[in-house]
MARGUPA-244198 format. One line per field, with one value per residue: residue number from 1; x, y, z of N, C-alpha, C in turn. Coordinates in steps of 0.1 Angstrom, whole numbers. Example, Ala and Ser with C-alpha at 12.3 -4.5 7.8 and 13.67 -1.06 7.14 Angstrom:
<atoms>
nr: (1,2)
n.xx: (132,128)
n.yy: (-57,-22)
n.zz: (78,71)
ca.xx: (123,137)
ca.yy: (-45,-11)
ca.zz: (78,71)
c.xx: (132,129)
c.yy: (-33,0)
c.zz: (78,79)
</atoms>
This chain:
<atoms>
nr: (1,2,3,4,5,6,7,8,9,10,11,12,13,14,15,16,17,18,19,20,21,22,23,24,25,26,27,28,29,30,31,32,33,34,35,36,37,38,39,40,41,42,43,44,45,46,47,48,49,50,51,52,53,54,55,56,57,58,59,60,61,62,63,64,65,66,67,68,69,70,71,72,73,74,75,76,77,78,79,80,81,82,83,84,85,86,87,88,89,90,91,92,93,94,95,96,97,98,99,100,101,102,103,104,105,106,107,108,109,110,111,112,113,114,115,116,117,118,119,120,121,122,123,124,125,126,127,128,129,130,131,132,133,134,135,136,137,138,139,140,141,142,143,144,145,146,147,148,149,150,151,152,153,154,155,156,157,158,159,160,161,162,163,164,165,166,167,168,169,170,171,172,173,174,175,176,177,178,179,180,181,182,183,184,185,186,187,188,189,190,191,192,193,194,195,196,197,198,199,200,201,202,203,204,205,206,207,208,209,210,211,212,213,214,215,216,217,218,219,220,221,222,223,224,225,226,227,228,229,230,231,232)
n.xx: (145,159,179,182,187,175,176,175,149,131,141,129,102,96,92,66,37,16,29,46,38,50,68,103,105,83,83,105,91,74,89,101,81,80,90,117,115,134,128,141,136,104,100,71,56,30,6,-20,-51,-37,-36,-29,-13,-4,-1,17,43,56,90,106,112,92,60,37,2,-21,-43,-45,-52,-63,-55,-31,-34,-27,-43,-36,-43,-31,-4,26,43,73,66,45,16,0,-21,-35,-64,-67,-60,-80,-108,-99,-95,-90,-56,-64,-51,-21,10,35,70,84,106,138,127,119,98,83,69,37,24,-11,-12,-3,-16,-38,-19,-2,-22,-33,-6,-6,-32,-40,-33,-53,-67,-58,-58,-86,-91,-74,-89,-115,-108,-98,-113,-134,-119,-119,-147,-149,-130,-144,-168,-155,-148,-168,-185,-170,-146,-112,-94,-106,-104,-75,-67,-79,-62,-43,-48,-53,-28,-14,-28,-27,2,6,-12,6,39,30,38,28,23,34,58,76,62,62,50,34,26,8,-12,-21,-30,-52,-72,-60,-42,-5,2,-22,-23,3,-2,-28,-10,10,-5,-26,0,9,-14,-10,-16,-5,35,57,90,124,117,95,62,47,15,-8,-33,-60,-69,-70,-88,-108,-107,-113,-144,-159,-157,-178)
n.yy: (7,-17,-19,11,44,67,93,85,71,98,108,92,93,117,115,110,125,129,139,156,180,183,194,195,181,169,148,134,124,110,91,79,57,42,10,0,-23,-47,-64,-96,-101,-121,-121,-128,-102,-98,-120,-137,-139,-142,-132,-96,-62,-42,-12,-8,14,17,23,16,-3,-27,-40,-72,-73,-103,-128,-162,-197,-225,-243,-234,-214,-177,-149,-116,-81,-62,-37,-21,7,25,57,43,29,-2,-27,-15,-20,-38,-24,-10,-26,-46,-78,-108,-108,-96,-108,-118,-100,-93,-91,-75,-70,-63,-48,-20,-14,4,-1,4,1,-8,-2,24,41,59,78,86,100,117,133,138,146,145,123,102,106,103,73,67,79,58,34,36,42,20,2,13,6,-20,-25,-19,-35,-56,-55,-50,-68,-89,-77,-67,-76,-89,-73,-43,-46,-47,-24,-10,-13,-5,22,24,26,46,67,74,74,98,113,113,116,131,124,108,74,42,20,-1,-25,-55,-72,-91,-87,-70,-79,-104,-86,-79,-102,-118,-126,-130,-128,-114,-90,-77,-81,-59,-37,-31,-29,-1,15,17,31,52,57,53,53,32,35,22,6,19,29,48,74,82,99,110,101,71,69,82,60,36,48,45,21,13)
n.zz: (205,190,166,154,158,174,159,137,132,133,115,95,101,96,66,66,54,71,98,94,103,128,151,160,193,196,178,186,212,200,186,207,216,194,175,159,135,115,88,61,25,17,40,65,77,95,100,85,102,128,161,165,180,171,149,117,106,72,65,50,15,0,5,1,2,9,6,14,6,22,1,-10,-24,-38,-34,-43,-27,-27,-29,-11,-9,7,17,39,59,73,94,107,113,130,156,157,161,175,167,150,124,92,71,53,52,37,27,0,-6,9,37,61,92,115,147,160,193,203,226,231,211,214,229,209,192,204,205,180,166,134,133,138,118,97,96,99,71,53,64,48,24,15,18,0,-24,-23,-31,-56,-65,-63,-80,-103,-110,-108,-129,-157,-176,-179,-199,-188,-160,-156,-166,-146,-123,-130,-132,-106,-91,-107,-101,-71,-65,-78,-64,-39,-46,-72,-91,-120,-120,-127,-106,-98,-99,-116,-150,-139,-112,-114,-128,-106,-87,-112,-109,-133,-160,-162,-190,-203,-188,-199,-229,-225,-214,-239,-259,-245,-249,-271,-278,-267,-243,-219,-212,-216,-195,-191,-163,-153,-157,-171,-166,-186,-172,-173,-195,-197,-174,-190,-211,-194,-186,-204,-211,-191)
ca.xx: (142,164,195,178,188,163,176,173,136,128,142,119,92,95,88,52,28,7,40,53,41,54,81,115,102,72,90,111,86,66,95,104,67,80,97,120,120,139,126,142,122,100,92,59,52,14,-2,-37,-58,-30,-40,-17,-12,6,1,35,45,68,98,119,111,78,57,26,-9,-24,-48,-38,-63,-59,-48,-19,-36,-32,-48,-30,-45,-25,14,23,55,73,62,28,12,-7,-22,-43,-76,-64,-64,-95,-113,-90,-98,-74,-55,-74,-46,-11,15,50,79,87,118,140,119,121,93,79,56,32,13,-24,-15,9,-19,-41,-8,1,-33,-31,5,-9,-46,-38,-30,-68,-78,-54,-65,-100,-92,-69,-99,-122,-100,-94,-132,-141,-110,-125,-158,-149,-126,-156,-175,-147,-145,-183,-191,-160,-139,-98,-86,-109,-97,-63,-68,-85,-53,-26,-52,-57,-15,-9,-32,-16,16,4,-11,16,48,31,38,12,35,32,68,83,51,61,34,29,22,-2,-18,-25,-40,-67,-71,-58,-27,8,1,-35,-19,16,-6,-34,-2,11,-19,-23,9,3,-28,-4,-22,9,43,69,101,131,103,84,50,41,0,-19,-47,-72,-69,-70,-98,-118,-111,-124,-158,-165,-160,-187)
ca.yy: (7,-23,-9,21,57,82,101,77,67,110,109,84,99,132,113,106,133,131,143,171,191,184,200,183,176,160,139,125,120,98,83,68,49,31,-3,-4,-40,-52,-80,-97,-102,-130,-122,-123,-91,-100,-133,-137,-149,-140,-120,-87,-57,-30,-11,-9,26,6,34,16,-8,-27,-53,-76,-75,-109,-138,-173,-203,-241,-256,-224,-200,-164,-138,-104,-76,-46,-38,-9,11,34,56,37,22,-13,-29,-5,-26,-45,-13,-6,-36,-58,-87,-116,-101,-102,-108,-117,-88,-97,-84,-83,-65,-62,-35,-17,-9,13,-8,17,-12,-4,8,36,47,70,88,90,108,133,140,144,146,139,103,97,116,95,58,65,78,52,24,44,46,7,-2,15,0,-35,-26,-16,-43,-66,-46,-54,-87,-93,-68,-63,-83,-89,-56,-35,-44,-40,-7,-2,-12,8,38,29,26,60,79,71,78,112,120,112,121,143,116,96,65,27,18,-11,-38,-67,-75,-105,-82,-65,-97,-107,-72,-78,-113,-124,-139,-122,-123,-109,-84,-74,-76,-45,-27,-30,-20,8,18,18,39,68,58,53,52,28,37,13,-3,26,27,68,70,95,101,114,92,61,73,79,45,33,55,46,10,10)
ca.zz: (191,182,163,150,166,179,149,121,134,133,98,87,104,87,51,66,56,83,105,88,110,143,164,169,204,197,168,195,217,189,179,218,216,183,176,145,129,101,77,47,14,19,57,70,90,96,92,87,113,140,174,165,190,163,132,110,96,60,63,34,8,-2,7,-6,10,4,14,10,8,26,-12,-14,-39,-33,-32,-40,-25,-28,-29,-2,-11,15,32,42,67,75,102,117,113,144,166,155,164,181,157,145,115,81,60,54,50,29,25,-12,-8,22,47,78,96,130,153,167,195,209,241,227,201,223,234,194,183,215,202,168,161,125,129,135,105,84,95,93,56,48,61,41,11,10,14,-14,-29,-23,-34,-65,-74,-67,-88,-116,-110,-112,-144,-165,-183,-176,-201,-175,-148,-155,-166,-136,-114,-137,-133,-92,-85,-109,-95,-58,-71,-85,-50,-32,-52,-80,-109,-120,-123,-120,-106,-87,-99,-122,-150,-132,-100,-120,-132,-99,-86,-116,-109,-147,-164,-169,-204,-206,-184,-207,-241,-219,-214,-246,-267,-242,-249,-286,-281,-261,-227,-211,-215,-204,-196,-183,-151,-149,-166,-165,-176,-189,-157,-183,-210,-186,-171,-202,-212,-185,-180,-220,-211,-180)
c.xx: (152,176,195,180,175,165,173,155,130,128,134,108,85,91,73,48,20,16,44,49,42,67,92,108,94,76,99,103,75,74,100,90,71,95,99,127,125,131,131,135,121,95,83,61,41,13,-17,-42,-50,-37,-25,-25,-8,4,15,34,58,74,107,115,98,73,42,15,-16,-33,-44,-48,-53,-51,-35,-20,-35,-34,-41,-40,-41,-6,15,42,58,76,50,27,1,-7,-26,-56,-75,-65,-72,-104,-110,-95,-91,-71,-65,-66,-29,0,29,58,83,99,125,131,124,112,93,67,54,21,3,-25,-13,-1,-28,-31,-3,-8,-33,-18,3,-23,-43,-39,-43,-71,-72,-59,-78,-100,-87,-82,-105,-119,-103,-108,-137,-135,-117,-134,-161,-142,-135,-163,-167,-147,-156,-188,-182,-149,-123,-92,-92,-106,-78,-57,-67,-70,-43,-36,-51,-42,-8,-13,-25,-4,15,-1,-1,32,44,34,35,20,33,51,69,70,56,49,28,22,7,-17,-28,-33,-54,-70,-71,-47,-17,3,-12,-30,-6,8,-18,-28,5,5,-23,-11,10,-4,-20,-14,-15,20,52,85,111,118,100,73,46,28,-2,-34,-59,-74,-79,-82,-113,-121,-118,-137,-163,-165,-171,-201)
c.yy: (-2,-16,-1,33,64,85,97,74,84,112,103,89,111,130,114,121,139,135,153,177,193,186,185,176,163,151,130,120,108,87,70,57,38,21,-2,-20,-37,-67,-82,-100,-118,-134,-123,-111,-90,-114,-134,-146,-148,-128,-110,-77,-37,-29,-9,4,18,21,28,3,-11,-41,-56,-77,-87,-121,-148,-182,-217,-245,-250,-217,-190,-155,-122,-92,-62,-48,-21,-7,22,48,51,29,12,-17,-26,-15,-34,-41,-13,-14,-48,-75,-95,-106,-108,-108,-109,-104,-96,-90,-85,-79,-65,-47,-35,-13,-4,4,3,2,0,5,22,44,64,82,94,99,122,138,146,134,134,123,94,95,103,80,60,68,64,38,25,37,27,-2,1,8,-14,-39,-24,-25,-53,-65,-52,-65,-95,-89,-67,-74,-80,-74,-46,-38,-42,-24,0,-3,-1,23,39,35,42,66,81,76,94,121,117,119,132,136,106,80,52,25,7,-27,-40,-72,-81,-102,-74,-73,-96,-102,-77,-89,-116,-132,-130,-115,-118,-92,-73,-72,-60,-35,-23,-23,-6,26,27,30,51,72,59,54,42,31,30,6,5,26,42,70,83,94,99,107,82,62,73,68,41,37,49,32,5,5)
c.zz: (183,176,150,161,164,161,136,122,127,118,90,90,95,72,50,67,68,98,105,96,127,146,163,179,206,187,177,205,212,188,190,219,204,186,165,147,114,93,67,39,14,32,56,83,94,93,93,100,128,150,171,174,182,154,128,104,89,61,51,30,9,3,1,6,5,15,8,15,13,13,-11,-24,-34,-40,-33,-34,-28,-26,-23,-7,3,11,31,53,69,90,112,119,130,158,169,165,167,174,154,129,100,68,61,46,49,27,10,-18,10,28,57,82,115,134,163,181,200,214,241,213,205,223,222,188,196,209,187,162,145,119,128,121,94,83,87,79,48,46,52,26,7,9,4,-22,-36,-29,-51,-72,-74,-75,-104,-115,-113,-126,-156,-169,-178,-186,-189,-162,-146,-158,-152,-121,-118,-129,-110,-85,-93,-102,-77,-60,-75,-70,-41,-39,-66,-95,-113,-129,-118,-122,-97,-87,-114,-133,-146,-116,-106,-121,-118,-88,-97,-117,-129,-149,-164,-184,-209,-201,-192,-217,-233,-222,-221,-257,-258,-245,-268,-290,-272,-250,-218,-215,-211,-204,-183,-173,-147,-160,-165,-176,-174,-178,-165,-191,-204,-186,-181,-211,-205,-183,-195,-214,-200,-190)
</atoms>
């Protein structure tokens, strides 16, 4: 595990939901199947188009999910905070990767490879259940930002990110909270400008949709939401 202990890997394990409920034993027995890497901000941990072998469980800091064209435009995708995991699609369907994966902070992640995944879902069913939601989850994801991107104008779609990264935030920690994205990360989530992006969240803000406080943004679910359904 590189120069990560048994016990530091278990400890990180235990943040993942889909964990909680396994035995010491079987926490150590997961945790000898994994590879802790380090990357500094600016690695690539994925590159598009590459033959990969391993999904990544991100145990600390964040990274960018992104495509990048021949000229060097890119493409944001999504921004993964820890705990999460990427890089499953590869398992799946042994495929070249679809997409480059960034570090946009220093990270550490768990390489779970192929061979070792079988042995991972017999040690804990769960782990199925989660991929297949997660694919799930990000399909629709896709389908729906195409959907904005075709029908809706730049304020709707940035709605539609603040409302997709609270609500995540709200299932996962309980507080419906855009934290650790940049308006300029934002921006680039609804394909727009910085500044089309900052005046949204502004007027928003005005209107007691959100809040911001210090570099957190903490939204109203309901509100959000009802903007949005009124704007369809």
């Amino acid at each position: 595990m590189n120069s990560a202990s048994k016990e530091y890997v278990i400890a990180k394990l235990r943040s993942f939901p889909m964990f909680d409920d396994l035995g010491s034993e079987d926490l150590e027995t997961l945790a000898g199947m994994l590879v802790f890497r380090e990357f500094p901000k600016g690695a690539f941990i994925i590159t598009q188009n590459d033959r990969g072998s391993a999904m990544y469980l991100l145990v600390s800091g964040r990274v960018k999910v992104s495509l990048a064209s021949p000229e060097g435009k890119e493409l944001a995708l999504n921004y993964l905070e820890a705990p999460a995991h990427f890089g499953e699609m590869t398992l799946v369907d042994a495929e070249p990767r679809s997409a480059d994966v960034i570090a946009v902070t220093d990270a550490e992640v768990l390489a779970l490879d192929a061979r070792d995944l079988s042995s991972a879902i017999q040690l804990q069913p769960r782990l199925a259940l989660t991929l297949i939601g997660t694919l799930s989850r990000r399909v629709r994801q896709l389908i729906t930002r195409l959907e904005d991107m075709a029908f809706h104008d730049a304020t709707h779609r940035v709605m539609r990110v603040l409302l997709n990264v609270a609500t995540a935030s709200y299932e996962s920690r309980g507080i419906p909270v855009v934290e650790g994205l940049t308006h300029y990360e934002v921006a680039t989530l609804a394909g727009t400008s910085r500044e089309t992006a900052s005046r949204v969240i502004s007027q928003l803000g005005k209107e007691g949709v959100l809040a911001t406080k210090g570099r957190k943004i903490v939204v109203d679910l309901f509100q959000l939401r009802d903007r949005l359904e009124s704007d369809e």
